[in-house]
C-alpha positions as CSV (number, residue, x, y, z in Angstrom):
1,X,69.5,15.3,-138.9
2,X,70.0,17.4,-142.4
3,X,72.3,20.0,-141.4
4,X,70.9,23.6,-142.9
5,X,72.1,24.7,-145.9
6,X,72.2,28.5,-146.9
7,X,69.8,27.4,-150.2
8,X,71.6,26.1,-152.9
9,X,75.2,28.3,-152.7
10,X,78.1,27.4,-154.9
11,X,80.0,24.7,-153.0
12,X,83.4,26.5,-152.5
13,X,86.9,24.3,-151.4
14,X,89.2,26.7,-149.4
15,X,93.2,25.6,-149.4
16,X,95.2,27.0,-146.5
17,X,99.1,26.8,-146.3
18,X,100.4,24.8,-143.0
19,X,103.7,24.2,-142.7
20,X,103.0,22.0,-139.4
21,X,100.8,21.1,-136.8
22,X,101.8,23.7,-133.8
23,X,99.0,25.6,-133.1
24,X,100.3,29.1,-134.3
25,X,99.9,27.7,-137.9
26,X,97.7,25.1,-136.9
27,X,94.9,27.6,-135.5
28,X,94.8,29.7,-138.3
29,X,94.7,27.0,-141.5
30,X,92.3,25.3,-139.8
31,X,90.0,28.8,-139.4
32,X,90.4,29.4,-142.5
33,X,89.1,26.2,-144.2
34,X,86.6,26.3,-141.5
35,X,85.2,29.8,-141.1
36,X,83.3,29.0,-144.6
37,X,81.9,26.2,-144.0
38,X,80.4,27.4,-140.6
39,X,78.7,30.1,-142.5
40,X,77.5,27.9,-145.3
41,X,75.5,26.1,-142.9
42,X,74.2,28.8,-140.8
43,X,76.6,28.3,-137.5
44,X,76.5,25.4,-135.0
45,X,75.6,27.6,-131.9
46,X,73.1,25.4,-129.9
47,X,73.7,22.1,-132.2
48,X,75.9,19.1,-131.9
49,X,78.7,17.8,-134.1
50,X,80.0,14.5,-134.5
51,X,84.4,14.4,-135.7
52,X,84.8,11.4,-137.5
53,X,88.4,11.4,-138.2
54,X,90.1,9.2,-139.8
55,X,92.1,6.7,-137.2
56,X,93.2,3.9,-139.2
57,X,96.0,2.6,-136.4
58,X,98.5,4.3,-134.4
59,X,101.3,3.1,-134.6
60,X,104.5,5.5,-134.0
61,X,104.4,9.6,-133.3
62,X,103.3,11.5,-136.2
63,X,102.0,8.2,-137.7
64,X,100.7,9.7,-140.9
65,X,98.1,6.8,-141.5
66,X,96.0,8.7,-139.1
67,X,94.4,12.6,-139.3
68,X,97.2,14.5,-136.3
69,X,96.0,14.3,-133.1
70,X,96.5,18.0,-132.5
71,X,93.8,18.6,-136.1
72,X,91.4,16.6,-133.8
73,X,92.1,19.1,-130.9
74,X,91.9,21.9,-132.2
75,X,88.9,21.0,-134.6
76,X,87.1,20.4,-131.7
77,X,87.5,23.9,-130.0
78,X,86.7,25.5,-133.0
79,X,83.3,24.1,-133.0
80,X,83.0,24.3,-129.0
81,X,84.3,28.2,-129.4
82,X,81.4,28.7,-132.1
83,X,78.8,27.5,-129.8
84,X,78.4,23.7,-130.0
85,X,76.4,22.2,-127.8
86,X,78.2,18.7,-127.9
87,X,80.9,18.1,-129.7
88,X,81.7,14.1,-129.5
89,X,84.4,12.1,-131.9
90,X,83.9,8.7,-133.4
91,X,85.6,5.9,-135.2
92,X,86.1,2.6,-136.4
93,X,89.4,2.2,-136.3
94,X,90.4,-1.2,-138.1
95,X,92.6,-2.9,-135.2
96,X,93.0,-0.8,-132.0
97,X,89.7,1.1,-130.1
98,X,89.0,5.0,-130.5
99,X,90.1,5.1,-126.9
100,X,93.3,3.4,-127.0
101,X,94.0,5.5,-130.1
102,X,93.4,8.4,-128.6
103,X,95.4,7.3,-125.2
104,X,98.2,6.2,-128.0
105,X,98.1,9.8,-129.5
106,X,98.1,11.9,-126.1
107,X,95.0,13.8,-126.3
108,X,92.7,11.8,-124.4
109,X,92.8,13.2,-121.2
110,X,92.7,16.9,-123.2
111,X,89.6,15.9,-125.0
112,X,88.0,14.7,-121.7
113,X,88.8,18.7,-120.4
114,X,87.1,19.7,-123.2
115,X,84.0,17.4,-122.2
116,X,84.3,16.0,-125.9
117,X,83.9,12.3,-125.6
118,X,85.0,9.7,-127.8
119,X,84.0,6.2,-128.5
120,X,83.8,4.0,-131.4
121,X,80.4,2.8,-133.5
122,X,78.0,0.0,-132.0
123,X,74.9,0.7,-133.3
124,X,74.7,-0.4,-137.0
125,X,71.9,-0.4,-138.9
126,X,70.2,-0.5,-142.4
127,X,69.6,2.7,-143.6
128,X,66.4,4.4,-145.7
129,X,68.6,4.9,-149.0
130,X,68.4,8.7,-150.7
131,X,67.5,8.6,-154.9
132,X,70.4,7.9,-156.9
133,X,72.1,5.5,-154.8
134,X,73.2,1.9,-156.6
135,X,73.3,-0.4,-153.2
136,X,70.1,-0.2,-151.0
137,X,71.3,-2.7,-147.9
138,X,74.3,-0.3,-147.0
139,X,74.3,-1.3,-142.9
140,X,76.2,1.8,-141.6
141,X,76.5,3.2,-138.1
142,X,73.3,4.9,-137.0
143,X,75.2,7.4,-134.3
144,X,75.8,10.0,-136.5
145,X,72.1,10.4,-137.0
146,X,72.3,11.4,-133.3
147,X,74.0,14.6,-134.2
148,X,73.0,17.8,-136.1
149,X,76.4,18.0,-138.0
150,X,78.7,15.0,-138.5
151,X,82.3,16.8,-139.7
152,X,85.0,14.8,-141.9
153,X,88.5,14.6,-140.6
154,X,90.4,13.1,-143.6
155,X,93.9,12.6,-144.1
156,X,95.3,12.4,-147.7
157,X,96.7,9.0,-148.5
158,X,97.7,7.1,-151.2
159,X,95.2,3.6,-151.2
160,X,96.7,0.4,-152.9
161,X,93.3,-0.3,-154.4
162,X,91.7,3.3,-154.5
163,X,95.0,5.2,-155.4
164,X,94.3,7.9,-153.2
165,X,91.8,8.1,-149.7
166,X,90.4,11.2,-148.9
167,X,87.2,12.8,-147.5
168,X,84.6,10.3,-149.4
169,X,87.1,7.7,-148.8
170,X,87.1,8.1,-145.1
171,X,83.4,7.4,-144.8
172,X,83.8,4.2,-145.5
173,X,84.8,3.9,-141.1
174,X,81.0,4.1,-140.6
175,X,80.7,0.6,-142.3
176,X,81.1,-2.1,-139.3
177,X,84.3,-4.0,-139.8
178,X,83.0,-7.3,-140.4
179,X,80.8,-5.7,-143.4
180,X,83.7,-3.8,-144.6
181,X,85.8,-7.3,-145.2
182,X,82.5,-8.6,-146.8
183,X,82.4,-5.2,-149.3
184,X,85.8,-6.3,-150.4
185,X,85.1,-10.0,-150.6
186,X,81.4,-8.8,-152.6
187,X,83.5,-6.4,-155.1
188,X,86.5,-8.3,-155.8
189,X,88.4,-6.7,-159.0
190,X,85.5,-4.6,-159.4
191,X,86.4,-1.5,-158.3
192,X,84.1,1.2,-160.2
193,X,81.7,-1.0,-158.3
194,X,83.5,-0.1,-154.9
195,X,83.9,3.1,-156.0
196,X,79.9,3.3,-156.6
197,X,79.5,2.0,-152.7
198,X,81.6,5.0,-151.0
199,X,79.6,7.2,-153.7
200,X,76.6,5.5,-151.9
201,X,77.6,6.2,-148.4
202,X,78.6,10.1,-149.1
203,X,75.2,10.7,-150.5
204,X,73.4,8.9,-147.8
205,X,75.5,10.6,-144.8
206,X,76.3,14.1,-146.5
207,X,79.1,15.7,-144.0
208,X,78.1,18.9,-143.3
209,X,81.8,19.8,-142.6
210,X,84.9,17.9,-144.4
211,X,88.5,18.9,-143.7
212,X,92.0,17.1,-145.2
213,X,94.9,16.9,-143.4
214,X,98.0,17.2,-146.0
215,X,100.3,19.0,-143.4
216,X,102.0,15.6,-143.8
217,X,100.3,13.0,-146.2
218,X,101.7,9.1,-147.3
219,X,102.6,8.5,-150.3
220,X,103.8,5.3,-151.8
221,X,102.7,2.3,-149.8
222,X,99.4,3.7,-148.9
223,X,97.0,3.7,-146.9
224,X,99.0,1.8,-143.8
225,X,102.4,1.7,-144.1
226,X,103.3,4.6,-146.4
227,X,106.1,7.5,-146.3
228,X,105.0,10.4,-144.9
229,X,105.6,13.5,-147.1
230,X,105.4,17.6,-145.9
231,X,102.7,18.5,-148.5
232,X,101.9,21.6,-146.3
233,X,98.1,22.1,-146.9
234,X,94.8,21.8,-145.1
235,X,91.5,21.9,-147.5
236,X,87.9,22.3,-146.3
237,X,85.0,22.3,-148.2
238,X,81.4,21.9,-146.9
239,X,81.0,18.8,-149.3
240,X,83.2,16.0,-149.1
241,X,82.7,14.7,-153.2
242,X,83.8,18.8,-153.9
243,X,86.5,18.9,-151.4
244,X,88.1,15.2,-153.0
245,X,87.5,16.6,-156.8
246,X,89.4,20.1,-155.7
247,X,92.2,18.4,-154.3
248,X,93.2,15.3,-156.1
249,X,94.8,17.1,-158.7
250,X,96.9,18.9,-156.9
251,X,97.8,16.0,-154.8
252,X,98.9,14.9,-158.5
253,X,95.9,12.5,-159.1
254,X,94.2,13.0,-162.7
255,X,92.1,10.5,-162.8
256,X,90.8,9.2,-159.6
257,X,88.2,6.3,-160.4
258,X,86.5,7.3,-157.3
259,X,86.1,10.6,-159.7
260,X,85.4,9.1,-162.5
261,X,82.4,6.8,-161.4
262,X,81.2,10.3,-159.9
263,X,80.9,12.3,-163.0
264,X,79.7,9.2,-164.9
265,X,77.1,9.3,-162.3
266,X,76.5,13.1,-162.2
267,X,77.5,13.8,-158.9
268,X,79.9,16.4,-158.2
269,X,78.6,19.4,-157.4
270,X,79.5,23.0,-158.9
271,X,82.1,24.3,-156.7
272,X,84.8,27.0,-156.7
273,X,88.7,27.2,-155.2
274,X,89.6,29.8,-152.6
275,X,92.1,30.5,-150.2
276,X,96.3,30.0,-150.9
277,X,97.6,28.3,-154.0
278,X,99.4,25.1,-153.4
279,X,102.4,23.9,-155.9
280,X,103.6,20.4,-154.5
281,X,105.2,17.6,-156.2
282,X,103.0,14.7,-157.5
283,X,102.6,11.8,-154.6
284,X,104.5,8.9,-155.4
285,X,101.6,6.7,-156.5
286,X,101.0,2.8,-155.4
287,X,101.2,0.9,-158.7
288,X,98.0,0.8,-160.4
289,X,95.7,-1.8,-159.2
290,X,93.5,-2.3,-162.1
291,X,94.8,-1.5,-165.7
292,X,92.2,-2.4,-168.1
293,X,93.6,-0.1,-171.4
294,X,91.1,2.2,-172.8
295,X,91.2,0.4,-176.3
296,X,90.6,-2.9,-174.1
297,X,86.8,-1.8,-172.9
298,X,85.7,-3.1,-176.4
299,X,87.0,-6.5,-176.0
300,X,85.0,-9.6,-175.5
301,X,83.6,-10.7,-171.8
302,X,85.8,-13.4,-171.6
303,X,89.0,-11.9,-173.2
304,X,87.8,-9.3,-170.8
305,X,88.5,-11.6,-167.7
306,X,91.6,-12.9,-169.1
307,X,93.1,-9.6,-169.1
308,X,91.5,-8.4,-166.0
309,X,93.1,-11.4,-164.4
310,X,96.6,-10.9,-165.8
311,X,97.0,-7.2,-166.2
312,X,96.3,-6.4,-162.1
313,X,98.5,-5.7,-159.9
314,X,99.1,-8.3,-157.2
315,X,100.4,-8.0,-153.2
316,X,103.7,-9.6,-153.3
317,X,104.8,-9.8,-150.1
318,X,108.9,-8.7,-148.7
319,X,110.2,-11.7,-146.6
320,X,112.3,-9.1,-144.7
321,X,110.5,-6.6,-143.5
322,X,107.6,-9.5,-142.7
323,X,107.5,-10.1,-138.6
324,X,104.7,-13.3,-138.9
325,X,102.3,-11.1,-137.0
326,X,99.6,-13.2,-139.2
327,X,97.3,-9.9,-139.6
328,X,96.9,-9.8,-142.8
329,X,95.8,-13.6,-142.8
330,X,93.3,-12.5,-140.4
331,X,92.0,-9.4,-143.0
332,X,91.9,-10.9,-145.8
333,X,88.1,-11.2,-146.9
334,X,88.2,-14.7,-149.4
335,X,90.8,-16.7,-146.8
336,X,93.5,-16.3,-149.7
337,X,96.1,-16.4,-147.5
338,X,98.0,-18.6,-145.6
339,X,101.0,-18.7,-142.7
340,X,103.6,-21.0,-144.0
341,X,106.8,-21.3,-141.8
342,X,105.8,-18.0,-140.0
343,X,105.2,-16.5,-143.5
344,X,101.8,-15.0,-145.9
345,X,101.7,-17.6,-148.8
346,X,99.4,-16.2,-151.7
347,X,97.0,-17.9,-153.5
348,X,96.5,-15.3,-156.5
349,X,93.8,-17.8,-157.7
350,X,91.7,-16.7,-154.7
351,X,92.5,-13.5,-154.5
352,X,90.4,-10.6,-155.3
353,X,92.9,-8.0,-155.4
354,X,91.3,-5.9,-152.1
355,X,94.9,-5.1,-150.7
356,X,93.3,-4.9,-147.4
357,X,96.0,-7.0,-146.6
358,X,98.3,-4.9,-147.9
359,X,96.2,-1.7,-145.6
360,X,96.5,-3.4,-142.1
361,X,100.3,-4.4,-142.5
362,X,102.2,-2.9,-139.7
363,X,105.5,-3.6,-140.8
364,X,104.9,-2.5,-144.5
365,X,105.9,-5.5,-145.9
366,X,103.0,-6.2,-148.8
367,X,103.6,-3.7,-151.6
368,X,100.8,-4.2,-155.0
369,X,103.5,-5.1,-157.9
370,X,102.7,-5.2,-161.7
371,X,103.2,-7.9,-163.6
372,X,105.6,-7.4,-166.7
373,X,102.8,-8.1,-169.5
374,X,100.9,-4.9,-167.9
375,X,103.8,-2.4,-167.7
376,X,104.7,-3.6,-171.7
377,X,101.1,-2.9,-172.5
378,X,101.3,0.6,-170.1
379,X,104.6,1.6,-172.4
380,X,102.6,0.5,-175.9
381,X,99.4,2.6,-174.8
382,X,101.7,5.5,-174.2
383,X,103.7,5.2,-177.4
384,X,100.3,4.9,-179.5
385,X,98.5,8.2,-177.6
386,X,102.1,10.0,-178.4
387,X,101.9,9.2,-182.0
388,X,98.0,9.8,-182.4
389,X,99.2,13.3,-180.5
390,X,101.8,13.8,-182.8
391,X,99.4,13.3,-185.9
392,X,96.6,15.4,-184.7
393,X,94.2,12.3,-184.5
């Protein structure tokens, strides 16, 4: 269903300090990013909300690839405590099932107390697209048309080919997994045109409710097998493209292409910032995956290409930390990859440059690396904006 809006308001993105996930700071952050959003929309008392947070895999305690267990929890009580008449959550997690998750995590057997089920997507199907949208044969998962509300749980991430996954981002777990390969394999190096797709699915499912977890974000090897990093925040915003465009900067991310492809496209929303200022340090960034140079957009098509193919990061893969497990020959969308001797070989030829093998890595072991000719072309670019700065040009 369309969730009730209260006509037209100014979208407003709340930040709440939370120094950790025990519920006596827990509780309140989460109220307070929250308590907005419920009024925006009129309440839930007699409607039913769907949690889709975002459970990529579980693969340690705290894993920080994965929104906290106890934001779950505790989400869920909130909307149960407001009057819900079902609250359920749902997932598609990439390798392990919601419920084993969940088991993994510790909370299933709370959540059953609760009466809030959990299971992952089954039924996928084609969707009637909204105006504005660039791909019309997005095949998503049809459940959350089963609830009033469907609520965001993101976690803030850094995303080898994205740069940085949050609230839009996480939408893309309503794609079947099978699909979500093929997106990769479709897009290749493309990725304004990825970008355009999860632009595609935020407009077509709208979360009435969005929340990001950066209690404890990754940084660095994103979105799988990252370092966590105390960032001490929770924002909530009752539109996810709002929420992402509040918070990327102060995650330290300028110029998110995700961002960029949405004001091209006139999509983010007027909103306004509430709620506790938050001073971190910058994430430590993957490297870049694409680095087409401004001054290189004029170029000719095939010149174009040349560059494209030489100036992009690459997933180089570290012999030590690689156990063999052979799943990211079994995620990569064009086959690129191989097991030799108990080892990923690359075939850059093939490969598109998705990272998803990179994503599902347990071990950490695939890192994007720039090649030298891009970082001397980075360090030229920034001499020549320096010296045009310098100038006044």
């Amino acid at each position: 269903m369309t969730p009730q809006t209260d006509g037209g308001a100014k979208i407003q993105t709340v930040f709440a300090r939370c120094p950790d996930y025990s519920e006596a700071n827990l509780r309140p952050a989460l109220e307070a990013v929250l308590s907005p959003q419920l009024r925006y929309h009129g309440g839930v008392r007699g409607r039913s909300v769907m949690l889709k947070p975002n459970l990529l895999a579980w693969r340690r305690e705290h894993d920080p690839a994965c929104v906290d267990p106890r934001i779950i929890v505790e989400t869920a009580k909130i909307f149960l405590d407001s009057g819900a008449s079902r609250v359920a959550v749902m997932e598609n997690p990439a390798v392990q099932s919601v419920p084993a998750i969940l088991r993994a995590m510790g909370i299933d057997e709370e959540l059953k107390k609760l009466d809030v089920p959990f299971a992952g997507f089954r039924d996928y199907r084609k969707t009637e697209p909204p105006e504005g949208v660039r791909f019309h044969d997005l095949e998503i998962a049809a459940e959350y048309r089963d609830f009033d509300f469907t609520a965001d749980l993101a976690k803030a991430k850094t995303h080898g080919m994205m740069t940085l996954t949050m609230c839009v981002k996480n939408l893309f777990g309503l794609v079947n997994g099978s699909a979500r390969l093929g997106w990769h394999l479709s897009v290749g190096r493309d990725f304004d045109c990825f970008a355009d797709m999860l632009l595609d699915l935020y407009l077509t499912i709208r979360p009435a409710f969005n929340i990001l977890d950066a209690v404890v974000a990754m940084e660095g090897n994103g979105p799988g097998s990252g370092s966590p990093v105390n960032c001490g925040f929770l924002c909530g915003a009752p539109d996810a493209l709002a929420l992402d465009a509040a918070a990327a900067p102060v995650l330290g991310v300028d110029d998110l292409v995700l961002l960029k492809r949405a004001e091209a496209r006139g999509l983010i929303p007027d909103f306004s910032t509430a709620g506790d200022e938050i001073r971190i340090p910058p994430l430590v960034l993957p490297d870049p995956p694409d680095t087409m140079l401004e001054w290189g957009l004029a170029l000719p098509p095939l010149f174009r290409g040349f560059m494209r193919e030489h100036l992009i990061a690459k997933p180089v893969l570290d012999p030590e930390k690689c156990v063999g497990c052979g799943l990211c020959v079994k995620m990569c969308p064009p086959k690129s990859l191989r097991l030799q001797d108990g080892k990923p070989a690359f075939r850059y030829n093939e490969c598109i440059r998705c990272y998803c093998c990179q994503e599902h890595c347990p071990k950490g072991a695939i890192r994007p690396k720039r090649p030298f000719s891009m970082r001397v072309l980075e360090a030229m670019e920034r001499g020549i904006r320096t010296a045009f700065l310098r100038t006044g040009h």
